[in-house]
Structures are given as structure tokens and as C-alpha cells.
mmCIF entry with sequence, helices, sheets and N, C-alpha, C, O atoms, coordinates in Angstrom:
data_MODEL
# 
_entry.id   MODEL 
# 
_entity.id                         1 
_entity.type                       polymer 
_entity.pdbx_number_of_molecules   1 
# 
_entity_poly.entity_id                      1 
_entity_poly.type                           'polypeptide(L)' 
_entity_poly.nstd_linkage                   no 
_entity_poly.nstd_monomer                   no 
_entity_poly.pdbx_seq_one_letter_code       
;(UNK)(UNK)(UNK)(UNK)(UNK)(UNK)(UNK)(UNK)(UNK)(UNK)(UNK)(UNK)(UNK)(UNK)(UNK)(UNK)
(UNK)(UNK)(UNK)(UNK)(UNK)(UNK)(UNK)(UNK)(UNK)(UNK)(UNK)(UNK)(UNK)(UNK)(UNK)(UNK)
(UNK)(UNK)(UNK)(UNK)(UNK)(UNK)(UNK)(UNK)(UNK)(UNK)(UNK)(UNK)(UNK)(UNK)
;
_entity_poly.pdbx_seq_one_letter_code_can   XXXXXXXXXXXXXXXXXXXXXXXXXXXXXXXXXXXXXXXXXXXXXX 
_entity_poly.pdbx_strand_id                 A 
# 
loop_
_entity_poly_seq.entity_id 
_entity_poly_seq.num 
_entity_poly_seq.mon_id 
_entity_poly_seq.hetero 
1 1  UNK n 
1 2  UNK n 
1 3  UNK n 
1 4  UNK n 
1 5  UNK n 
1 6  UNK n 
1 7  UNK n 
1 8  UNK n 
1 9  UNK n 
1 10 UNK n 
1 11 UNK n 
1 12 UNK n 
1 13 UNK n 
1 14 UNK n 
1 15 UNK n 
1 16 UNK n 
1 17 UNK n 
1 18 UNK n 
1 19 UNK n 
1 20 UNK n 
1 21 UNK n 
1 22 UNK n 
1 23 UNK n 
1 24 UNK n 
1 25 UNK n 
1 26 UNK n 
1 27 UNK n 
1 28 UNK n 
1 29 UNK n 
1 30 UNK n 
1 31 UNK n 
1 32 UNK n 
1 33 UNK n 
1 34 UNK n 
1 35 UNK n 
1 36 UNK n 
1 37 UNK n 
1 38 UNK n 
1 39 UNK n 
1 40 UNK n 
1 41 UNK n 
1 42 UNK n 
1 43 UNK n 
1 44 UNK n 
1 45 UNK n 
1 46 UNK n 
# 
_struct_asym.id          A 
_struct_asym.entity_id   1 
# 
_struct_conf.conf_type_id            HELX_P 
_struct_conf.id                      HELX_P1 
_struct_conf.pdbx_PDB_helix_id       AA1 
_struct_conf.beg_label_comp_id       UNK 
_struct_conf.beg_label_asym_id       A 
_struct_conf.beg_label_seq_id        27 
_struct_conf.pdbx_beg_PDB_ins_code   ? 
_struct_conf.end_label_comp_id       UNK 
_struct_conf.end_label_asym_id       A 
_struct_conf.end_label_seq_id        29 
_struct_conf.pdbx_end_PDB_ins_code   ? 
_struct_conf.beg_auth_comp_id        UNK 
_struct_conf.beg_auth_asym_id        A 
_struct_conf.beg_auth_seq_id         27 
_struct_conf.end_auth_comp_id        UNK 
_struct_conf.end_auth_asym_id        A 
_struct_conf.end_auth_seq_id         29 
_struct_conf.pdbx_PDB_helix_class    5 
_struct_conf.details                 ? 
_struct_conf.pdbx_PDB_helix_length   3 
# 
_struct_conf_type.id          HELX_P 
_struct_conf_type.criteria    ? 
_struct_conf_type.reference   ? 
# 
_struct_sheet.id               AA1 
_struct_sheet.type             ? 
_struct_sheet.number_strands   2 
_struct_sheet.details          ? 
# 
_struct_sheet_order.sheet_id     AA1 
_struct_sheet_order.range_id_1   1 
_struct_sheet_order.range_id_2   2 
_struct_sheet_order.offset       ? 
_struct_sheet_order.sense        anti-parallel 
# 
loop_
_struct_sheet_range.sheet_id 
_struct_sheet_range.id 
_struct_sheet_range.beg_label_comp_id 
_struct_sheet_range.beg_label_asym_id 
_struct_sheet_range.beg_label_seq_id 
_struct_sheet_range.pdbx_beg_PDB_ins_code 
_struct_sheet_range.end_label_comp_id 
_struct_sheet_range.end_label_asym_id 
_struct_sheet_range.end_label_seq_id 
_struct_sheet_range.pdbx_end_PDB_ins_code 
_struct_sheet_range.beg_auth_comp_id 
_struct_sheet_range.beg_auth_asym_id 
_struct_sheet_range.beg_auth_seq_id 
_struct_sheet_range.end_auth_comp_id 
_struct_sheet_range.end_auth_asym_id 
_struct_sheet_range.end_auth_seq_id 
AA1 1 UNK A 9  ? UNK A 11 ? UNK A 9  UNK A 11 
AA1 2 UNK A 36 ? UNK A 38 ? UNK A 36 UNK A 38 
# 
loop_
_atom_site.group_PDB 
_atom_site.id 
_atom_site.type_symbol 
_atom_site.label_atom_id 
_atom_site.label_alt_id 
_atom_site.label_comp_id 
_atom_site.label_asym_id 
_atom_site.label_entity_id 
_atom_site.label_seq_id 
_atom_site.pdbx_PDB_ins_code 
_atom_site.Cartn_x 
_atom_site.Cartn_y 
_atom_site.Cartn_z 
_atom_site.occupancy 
_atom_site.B_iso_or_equiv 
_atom_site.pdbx_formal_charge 
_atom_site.auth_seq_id 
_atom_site.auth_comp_id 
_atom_site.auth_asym_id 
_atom_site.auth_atom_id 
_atom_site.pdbx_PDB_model_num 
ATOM 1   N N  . UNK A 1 1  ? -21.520 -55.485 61.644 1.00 0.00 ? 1  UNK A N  1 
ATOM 2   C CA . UNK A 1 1  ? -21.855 -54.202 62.233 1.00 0.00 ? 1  UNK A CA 1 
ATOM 3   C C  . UNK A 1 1  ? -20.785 -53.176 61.910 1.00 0.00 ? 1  UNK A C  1 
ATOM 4   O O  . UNK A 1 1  ? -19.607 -53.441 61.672 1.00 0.00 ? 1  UNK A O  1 
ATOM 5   N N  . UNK A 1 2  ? -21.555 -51.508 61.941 1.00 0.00 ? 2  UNK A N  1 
ATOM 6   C CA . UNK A 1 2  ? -20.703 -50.934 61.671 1.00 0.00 ? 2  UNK A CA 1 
ATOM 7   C C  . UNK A 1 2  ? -19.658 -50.845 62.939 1.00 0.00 ? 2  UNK A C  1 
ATOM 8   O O  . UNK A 1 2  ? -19.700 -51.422 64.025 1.00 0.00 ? 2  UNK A O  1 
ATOM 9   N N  . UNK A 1 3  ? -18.780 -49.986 62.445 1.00 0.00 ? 3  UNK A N  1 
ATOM 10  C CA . UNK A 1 3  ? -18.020 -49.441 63.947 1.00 0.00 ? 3  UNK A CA 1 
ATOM 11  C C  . UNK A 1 3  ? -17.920 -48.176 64.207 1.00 0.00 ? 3  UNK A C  1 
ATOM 12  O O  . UNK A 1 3  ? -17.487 -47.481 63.288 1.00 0.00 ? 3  UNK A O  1 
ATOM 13  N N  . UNK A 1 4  ? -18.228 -47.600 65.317 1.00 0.00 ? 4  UNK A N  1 
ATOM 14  C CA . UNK A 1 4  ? -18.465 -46.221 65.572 1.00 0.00 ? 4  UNK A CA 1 
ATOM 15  C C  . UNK A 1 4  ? -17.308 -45.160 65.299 1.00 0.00 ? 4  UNK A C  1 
ATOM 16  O O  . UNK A 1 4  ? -16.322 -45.382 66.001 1.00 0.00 ? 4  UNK A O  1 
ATOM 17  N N  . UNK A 1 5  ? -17.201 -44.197 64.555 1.00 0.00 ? 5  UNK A N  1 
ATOM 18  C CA . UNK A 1 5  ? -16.231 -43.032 64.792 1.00 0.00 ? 5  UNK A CA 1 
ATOM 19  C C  . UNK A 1 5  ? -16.190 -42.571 65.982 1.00 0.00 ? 5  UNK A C  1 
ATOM 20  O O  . UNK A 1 5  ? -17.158 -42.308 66.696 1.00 0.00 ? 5  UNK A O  1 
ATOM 21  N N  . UNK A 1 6  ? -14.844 -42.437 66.280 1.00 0.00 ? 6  UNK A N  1 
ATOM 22  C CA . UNK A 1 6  ? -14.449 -41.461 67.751 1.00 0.00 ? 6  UNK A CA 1 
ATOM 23  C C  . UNK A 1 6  ? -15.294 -39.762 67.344 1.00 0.00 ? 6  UNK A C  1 
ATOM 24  O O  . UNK A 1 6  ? -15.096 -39.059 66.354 1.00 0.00 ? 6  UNK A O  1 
ATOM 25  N N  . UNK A 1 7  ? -16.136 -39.540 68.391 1.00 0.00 ? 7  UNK A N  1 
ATOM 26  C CA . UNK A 1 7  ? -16.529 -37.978 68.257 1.00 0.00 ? 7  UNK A CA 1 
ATOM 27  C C  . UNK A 1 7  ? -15.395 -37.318 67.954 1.00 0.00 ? 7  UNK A C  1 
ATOM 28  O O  . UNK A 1 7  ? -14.376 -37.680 68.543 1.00 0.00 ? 7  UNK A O  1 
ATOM 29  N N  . UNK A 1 8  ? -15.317 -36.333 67.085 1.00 0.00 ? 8  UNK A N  1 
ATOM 30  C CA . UNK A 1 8  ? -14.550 -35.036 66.729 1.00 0.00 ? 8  UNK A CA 1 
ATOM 31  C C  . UNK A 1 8  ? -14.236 -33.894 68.149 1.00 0.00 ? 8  UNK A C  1 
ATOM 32  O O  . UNK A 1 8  ? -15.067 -33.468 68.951 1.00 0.00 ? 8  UNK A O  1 
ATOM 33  N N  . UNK A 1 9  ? -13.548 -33.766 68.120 1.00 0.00 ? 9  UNK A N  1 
ATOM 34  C CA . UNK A 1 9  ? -12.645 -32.674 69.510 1.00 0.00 ? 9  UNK A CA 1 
ATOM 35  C C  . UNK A 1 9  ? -12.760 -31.469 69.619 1.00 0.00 ? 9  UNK A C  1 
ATOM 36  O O  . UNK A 1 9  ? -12.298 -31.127 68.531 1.00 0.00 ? 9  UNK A O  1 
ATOM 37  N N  . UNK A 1 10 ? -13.026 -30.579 70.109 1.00 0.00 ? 10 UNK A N  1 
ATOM 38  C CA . UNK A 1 10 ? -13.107 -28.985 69.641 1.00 0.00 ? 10 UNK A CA 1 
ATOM 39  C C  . UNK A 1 10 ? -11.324 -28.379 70.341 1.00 0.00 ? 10 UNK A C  1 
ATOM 40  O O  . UNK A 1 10 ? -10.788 -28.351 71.449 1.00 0.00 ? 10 UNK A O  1 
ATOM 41  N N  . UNK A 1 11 ? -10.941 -27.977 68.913 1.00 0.00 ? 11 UNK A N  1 
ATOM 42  C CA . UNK A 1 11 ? -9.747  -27.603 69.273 1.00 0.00 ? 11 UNK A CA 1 
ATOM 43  C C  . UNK A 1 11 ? -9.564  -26.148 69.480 1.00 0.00 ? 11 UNK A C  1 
ATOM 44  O O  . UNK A 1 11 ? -10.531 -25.498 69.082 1.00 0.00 ? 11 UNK A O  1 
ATOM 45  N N  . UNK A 1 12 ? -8.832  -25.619 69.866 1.00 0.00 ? 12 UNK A N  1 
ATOM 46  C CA . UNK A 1 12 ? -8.820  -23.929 69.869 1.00 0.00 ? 12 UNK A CA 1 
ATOM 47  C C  . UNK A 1 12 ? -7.751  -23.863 69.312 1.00 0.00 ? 12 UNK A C  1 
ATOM 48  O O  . UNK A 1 12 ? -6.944  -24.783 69.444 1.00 0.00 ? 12 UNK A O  1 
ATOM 49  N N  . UNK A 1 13 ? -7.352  -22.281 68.215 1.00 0.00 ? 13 UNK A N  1 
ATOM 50  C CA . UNK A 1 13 ? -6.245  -21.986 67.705 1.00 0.00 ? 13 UNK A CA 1 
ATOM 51  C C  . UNK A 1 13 ? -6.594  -20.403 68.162 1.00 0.00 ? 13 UNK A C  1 
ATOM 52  O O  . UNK A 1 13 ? -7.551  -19.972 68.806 1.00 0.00 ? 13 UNK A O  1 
ATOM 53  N N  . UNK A 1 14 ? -5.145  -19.534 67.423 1.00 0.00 ? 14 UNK A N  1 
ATOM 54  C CA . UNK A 1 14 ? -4.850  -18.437 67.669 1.00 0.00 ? 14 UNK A CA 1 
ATOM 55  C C  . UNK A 1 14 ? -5.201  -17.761 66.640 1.00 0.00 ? 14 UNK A C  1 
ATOM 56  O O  . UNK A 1 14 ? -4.684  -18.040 65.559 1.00 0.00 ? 14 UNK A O  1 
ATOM 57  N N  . UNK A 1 15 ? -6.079  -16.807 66.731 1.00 0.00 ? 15 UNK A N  1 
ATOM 58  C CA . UNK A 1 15 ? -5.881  -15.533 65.406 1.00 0.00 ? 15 UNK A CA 1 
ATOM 59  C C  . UNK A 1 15 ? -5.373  -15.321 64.958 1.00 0.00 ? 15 UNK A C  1 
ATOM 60  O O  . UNK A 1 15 ? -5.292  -15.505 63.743 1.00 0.00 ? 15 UNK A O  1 
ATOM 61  N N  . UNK A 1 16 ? -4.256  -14.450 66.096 1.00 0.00 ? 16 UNK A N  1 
ATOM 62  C CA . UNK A 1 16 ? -2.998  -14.037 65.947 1.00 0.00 ? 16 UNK A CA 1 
ATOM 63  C C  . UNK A 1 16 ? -1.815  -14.707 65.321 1.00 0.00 ? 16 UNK A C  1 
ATOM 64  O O  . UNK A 1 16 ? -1.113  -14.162 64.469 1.00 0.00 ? 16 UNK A O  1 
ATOM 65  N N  . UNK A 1 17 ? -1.614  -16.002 65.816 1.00 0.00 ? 17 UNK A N  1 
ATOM 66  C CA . UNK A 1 17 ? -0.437  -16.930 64.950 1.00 0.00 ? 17 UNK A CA 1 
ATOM 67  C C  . UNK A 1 17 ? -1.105  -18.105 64.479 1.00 0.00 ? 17 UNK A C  1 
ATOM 68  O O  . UNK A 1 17 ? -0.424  -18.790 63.716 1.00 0.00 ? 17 UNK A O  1 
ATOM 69  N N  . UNK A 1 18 ? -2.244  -18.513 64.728 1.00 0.00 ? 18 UNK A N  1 
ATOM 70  C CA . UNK A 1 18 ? -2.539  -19.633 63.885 1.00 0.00 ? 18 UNK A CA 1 
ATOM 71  C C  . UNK A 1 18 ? -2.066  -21.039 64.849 1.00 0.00 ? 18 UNK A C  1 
ATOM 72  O O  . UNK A 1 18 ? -2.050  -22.210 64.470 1.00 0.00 ? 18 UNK A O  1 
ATOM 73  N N  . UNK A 1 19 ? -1.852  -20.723 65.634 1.00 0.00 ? 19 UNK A N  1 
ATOM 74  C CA . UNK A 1 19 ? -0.703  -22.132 66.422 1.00 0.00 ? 19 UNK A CA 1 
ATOM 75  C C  . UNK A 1 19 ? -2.053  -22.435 67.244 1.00 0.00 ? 19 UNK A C  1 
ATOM 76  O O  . UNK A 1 19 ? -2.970  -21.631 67.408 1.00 0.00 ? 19 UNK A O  1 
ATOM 77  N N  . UNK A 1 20 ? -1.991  -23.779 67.736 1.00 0.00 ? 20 UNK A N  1 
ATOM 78  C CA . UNK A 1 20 ? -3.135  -24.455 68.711 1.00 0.00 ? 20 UNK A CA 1 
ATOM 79  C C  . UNK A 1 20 ? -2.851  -23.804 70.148 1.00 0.00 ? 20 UNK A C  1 
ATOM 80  O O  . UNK A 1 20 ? -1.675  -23.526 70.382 1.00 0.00 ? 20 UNK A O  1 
ATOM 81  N N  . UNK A 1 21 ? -3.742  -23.553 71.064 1.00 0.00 ? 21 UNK A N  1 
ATOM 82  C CA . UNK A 1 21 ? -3.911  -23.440 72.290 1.00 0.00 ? 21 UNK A CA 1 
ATOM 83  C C  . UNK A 1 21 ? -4.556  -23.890 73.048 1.00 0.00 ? 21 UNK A C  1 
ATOM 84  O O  . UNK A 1 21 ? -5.599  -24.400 72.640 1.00 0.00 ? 21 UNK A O  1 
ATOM 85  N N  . UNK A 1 22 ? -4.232  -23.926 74.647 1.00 0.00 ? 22 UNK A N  1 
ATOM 86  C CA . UNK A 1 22 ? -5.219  -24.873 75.147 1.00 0.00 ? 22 UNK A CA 1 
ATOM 87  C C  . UNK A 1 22 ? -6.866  -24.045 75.520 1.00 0.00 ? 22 UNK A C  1 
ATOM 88  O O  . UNK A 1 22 ? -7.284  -22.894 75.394 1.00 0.00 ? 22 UNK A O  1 
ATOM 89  N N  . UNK A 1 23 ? -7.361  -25.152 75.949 1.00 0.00 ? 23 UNK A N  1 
ATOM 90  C CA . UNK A 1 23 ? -8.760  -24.906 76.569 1.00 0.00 ? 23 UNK A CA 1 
ATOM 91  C C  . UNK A 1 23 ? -8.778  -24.025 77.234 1.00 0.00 ? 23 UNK A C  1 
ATOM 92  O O  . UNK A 1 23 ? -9.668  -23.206 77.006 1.00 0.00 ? 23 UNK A O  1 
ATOM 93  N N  . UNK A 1 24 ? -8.032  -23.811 78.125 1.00 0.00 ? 24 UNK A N  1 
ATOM 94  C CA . UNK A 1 24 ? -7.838  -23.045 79.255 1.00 0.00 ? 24 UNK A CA 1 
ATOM 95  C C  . UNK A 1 24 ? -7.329  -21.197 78.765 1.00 0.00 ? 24 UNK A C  1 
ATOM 96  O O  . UNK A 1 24 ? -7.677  -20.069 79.115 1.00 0.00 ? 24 UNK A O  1 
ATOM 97  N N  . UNK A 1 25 ? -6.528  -21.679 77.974 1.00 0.00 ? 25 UNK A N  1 
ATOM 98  C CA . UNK A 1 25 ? -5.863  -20.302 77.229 1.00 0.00 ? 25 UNK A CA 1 
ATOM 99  C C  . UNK A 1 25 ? -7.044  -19.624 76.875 1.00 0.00 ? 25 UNK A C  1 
ATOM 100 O O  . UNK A 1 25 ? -7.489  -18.602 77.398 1.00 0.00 ? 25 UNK A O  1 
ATOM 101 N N  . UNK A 1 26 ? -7.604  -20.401 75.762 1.00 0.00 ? 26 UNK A N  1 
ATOM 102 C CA . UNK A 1 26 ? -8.907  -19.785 74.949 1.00 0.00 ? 26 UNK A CA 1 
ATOM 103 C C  . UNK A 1 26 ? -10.176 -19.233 75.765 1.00 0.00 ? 26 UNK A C  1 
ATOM 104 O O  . UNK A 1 26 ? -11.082 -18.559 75.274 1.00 0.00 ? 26 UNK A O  1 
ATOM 105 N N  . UNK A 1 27 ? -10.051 -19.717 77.341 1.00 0.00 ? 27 UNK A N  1 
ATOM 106 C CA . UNK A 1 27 ? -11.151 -19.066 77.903 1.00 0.00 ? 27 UNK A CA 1 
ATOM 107 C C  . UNK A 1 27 ? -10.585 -17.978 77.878 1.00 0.00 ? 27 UNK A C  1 
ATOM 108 O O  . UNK A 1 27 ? -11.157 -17.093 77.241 1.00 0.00 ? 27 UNK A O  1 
ATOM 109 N N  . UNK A 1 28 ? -9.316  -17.660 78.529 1.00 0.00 ? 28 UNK A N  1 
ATOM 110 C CA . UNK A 1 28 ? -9.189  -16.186 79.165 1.00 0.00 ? 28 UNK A CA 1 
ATOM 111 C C  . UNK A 1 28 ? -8.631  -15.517 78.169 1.00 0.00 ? 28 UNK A C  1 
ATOM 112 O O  . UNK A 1 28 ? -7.581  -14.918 78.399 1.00 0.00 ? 28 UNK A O  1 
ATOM 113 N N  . UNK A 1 29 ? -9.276  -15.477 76.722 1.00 0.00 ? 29 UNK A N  1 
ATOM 114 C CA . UNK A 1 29 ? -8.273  -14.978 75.568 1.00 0.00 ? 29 UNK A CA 1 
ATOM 115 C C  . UNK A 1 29 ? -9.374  -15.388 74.570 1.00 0.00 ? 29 UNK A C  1 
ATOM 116 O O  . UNK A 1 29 ? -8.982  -15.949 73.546 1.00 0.00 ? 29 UNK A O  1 
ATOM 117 N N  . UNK A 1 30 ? -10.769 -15.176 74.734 1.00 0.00 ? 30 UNK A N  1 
ATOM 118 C CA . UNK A 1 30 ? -11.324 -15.244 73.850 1.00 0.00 ? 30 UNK A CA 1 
ATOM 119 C C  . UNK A 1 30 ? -12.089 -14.406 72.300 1.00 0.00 ? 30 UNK A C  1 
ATOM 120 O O  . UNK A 1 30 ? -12.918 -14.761 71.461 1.00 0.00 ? 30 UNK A O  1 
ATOM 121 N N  . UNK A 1 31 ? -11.234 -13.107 72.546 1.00 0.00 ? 31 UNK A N  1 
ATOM 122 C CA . UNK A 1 31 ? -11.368 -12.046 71.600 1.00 0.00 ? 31 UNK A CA 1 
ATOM 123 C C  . UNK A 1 31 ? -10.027 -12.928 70.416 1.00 0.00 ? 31 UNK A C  1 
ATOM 124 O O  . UNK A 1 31 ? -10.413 -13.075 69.257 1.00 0.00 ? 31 UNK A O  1 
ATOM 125 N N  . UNK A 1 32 ? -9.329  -13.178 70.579 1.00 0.00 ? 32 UNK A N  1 
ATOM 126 C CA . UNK A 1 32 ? -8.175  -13.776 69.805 1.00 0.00 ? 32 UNK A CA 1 
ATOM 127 C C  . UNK A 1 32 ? -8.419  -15.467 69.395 1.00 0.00 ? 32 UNK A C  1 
ATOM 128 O O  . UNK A 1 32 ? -7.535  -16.064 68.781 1.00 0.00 ? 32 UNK A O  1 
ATOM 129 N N  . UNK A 1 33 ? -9.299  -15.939 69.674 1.00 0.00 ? 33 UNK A N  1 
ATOM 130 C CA . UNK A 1 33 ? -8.909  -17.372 69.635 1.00 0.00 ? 33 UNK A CA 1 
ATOM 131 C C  . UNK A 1 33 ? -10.210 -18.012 69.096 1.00 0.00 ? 33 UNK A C  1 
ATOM 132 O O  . UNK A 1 33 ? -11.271 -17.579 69.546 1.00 0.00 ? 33 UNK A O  1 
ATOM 133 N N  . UNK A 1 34 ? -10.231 -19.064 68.118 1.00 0.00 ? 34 UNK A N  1 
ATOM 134 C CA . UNK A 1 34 ? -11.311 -19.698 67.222 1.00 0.00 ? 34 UNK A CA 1 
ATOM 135 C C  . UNK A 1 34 ? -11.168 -21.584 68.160 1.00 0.00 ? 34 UNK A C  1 
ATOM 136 O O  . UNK A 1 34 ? -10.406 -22.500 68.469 1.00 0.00 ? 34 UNK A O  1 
ATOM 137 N N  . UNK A 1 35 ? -12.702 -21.031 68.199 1.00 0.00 ? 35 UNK A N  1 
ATOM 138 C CA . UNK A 1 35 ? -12.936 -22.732 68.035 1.00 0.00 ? 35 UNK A CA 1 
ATOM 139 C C  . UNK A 1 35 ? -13.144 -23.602 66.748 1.00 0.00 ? 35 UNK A C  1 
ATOM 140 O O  . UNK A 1 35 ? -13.975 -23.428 65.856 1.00 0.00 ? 35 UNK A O  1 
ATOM 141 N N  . UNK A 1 36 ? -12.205 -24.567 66.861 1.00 0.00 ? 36 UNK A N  1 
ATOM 142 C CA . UNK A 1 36 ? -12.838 -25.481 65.505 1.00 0.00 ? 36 UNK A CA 1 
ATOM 143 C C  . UNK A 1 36 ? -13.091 -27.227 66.248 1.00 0.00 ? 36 UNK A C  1 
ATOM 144 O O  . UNK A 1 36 ? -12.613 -27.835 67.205 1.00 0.00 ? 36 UNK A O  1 
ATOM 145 N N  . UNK A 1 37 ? -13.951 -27.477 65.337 1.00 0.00 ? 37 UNK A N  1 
ATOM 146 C CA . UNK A 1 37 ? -13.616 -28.973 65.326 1.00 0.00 ? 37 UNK A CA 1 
ATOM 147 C C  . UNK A 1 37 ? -13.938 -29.735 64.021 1.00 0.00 ? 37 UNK A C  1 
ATOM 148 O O  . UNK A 1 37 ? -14.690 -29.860 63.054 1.00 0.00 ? 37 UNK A O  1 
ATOM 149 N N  . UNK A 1 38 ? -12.496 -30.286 64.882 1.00 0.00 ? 38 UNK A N  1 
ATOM 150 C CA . UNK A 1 38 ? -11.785 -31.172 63.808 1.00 0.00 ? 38 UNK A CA 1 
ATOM 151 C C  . UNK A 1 38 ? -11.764 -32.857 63.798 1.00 0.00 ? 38 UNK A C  1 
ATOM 152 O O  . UNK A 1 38 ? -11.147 -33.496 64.651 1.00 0.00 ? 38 UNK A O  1 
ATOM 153 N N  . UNK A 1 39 ? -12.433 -33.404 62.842 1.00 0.00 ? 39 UNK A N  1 
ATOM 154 C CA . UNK A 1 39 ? -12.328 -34.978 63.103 1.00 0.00 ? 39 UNK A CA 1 
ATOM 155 C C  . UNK A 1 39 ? -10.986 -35.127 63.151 1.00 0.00 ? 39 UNK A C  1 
ATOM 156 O O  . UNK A 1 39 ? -10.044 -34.466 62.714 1.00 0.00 ? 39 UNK A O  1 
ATOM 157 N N  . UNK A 1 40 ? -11.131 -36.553 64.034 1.00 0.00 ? 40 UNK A N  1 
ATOM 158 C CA . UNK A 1 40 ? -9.489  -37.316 64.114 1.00 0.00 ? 40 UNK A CA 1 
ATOM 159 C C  . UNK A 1 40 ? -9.275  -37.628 62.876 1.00 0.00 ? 40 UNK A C  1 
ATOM 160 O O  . UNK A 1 40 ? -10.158 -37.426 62.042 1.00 0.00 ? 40 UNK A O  1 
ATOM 161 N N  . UNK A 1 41 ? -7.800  -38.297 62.455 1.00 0.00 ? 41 UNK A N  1 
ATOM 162 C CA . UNK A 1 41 ? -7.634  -38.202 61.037 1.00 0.00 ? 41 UNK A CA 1 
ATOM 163 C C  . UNK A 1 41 ? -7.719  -39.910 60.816 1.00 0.00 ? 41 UNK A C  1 
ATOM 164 O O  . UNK A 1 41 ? -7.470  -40.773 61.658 1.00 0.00 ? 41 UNK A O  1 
ATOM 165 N N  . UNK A 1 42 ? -8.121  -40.078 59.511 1.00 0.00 ? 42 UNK A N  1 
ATOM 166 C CA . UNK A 1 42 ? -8.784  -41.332 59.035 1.00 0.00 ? 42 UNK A CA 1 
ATOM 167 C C  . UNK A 1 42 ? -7.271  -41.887 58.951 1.00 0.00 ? 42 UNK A C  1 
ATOM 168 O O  . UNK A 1 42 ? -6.136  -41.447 58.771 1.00 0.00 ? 42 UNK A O  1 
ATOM 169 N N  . UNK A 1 43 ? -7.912  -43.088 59.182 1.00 0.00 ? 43 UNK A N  1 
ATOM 170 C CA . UNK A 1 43 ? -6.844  -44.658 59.018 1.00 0.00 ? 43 UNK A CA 1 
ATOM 171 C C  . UNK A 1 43 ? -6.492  -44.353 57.086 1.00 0.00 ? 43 UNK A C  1 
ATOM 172 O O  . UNK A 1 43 ? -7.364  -44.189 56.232 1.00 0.00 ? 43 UNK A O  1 
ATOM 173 N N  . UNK A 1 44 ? -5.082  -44.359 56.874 1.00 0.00 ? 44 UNK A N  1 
ATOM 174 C CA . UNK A 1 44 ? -4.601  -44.661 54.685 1.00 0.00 ? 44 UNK A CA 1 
ATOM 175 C C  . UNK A 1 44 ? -5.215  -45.600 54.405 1.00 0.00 ? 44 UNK A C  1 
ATOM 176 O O  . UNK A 1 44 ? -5.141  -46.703 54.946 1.00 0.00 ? 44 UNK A O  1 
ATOM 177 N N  . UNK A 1 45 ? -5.868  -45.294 53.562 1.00 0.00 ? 45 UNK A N  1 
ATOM 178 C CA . UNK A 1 45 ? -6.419  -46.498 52.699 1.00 0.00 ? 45 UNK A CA 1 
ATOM 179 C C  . UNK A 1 45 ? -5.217  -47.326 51.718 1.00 0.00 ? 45 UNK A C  1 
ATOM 180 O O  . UNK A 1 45 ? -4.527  -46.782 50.856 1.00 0.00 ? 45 UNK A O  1 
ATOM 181 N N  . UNK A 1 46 ? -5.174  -48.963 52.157 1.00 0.00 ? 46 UNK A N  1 
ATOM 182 C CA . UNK A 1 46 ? -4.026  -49.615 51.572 1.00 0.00 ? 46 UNK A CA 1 
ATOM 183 C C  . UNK A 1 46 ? -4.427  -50.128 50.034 1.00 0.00 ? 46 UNK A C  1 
ATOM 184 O O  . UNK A 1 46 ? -3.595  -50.715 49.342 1.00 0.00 ? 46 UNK A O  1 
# 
């Protein structure tokens, strides 16, 4: 069987600097701030 991927996260960043912010920030600051989502990052292939 396969094995399931962890769902992808919706992260928020800044317009303005580009730096991550929280959930909370991005509500009250939503003229400035992008949602993305981003998968978790894959296991190196050996």
C-alpha cells in the first residue's frame, strides 16, 4: 500500500518583506499579506 502525504499547510507571508507571518497577523493585515500553500518538503532521495 501506498502511504499517504501529510496535507500541504497554508502559510502566510508579507508583501512588504517577504518574511512568514502568523495566521493571526494575516487576518488583521490582510491588504499586505499572501496566502500560499506549500507542501512539506520531501524526504533526499539516497
Amino acid at each position: 500500500m501506498s502511504a499517504k502525504k501529510p496535507p500541504a499547510t497554508p502559510d502566510y507571508r508579507s508583501a512588504k518583506t517577504g518574511q512568514f507571518v502568523t495566521e493571526s497577523y494575516a487576518k488583521r493585515h490582510p491588504a499586505t499579506t499572501v496566502r500560499e500553500i506549500n507542501p512539506p518538503p520531501s524526504k533526499p532521495k539516497k
